[in-house]
C-alpha angles and dihedrals in degrees: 000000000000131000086248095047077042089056095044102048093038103051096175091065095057100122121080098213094057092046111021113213090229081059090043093049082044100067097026083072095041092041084050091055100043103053102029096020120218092254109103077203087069091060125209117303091173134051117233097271098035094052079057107056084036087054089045099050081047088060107034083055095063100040082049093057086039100059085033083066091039090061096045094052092048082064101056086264129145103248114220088035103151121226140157125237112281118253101186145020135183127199110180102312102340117096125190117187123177135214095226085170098082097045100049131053115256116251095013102101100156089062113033083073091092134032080235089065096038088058098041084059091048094053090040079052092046097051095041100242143061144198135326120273109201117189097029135101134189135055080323088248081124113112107243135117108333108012091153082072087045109091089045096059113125104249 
């Protein structure tokens, strides 16, 4: 994965000035660490292609947040503010509410904030195995760095 591929195959994040390539080649590294480890001991969970739209979806999650917080800020908001998606809005005597449920994984909070998110966990759910927890024993049940991977982990 590269900032141009980045660019291609994420559309949305074409301009550099809404996704920086020093953020992009930022969280590519970290992204590459994270599901297929730099340990050649960890072995390869993800094809080629797959690591790169993996990688990709990893990316695309965090400039997402980031704008997100930039946004915010631009506001007169606090940035990093943490809040859940909305599930229902009234304006006079019109109400919307949405089922997020159905669209989000259950106990995976961090990264049902973006589609992005919502489609790496699919595709971590899909091979069987996630990322990489470094710093933690134990069956992994432990809460760290990536707990969401946790429960996929082969035993």
């Amino acid at each position: 994965m590269t900032p141009a591929l980045f660019r291609t195959v994420f559309r949305e994040f074409a301009e550099p000035d809404t996704a920086p390539d020093d953020a992009i080649n930022f969280y590519i590294g970290l992204g590459q660490n994270f599901l297929n480890g730099s340990d050649s001991s960890a072995g390869q969970r993800w094809d080629d292609a797959s690591l790169d739209y993996g990688i990709g979806l990893f990316v695309a999650h965090h400039i997402a947040i980031g704008q997100r917080a930039v946004a915010t800020a631009q506001a007169g908001g606090i940035p990093g503010d943490v809040r859940g998606p909305a599930t229902a809005k009234a304006i006079d005597k019109v109400s919307t509410s949405y089922d997020t449920k159905a669209v989000t994984w259950e106990n995976e909070a961090w990264w049902s904030q973006t589609t992005y998110g919502i489609r790496l966990i699919d595709m971590a759910r899909m091979f069987g195995a996630g990322g990489v927890q470094l710093g933690v024993g134990g069956d992994g049940s432990e809460q760290g760095l990536w707990p969401i991977f946790a429960p996929y982990w082969p035993q």
